[in-house]
C-alpha positions, 0 to 999 in steps of 0.5 A: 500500500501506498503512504497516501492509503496508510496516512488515509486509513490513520487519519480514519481510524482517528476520527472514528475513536474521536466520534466514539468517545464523543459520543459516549461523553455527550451520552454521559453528559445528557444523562447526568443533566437528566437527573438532576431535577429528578433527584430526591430533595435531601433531608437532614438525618435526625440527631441521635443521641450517643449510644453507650456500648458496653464490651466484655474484655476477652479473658486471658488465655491459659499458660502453657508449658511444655515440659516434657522433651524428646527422647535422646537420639539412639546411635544409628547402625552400624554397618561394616564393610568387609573387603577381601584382598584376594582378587584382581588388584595388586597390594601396591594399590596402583592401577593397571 
């Protein structure tokens, strides 16, 4: 496409989001002058006089103290390794 049709198509899609918005805002506009006379005169609340609220304390939770501990730990098993010298390999301990 050509710099005319791009520059065409923008300037389209301009005035289009501008007449929608315009829209909306004459919309929003045109109701909120709707309801003005309509609303409901406001009337002051009648005073009251102070309301006295007595509330119970939240009694103190119980102490408690753990006394008891874990058993010691017992020494795990013991496993031993038995390892022949008879085989492939050499006393001198060098590999091959």
């Amino acid at each position: 496409m050509g710099t005319i049709h791009r520059a065409g198509l923008k300037i389209a899609g301009l005035t289009t989001a501008v007449t929608v918005a315009g829209v909306f805002a004459a919309q929003g506009y045109m109701a909120a002058r709707q309801s003005i006379p309509t609303a409901a005169p406001i009337t002051p609340a009648p005073t009251l006089g102070p309301e006295i609220v007595y509330v119970n304390p939240a009694p103190t939770p119980a102490v408690i103290q753990v006394t008891q501990t874990a058993p010691p730990a017992t020494g795990g098993a013991v496993i031993h390794v038995i390892v022949s010298s008879k085989g492939d390999d050499d006393a001198e301990g060098s590999d091959r």
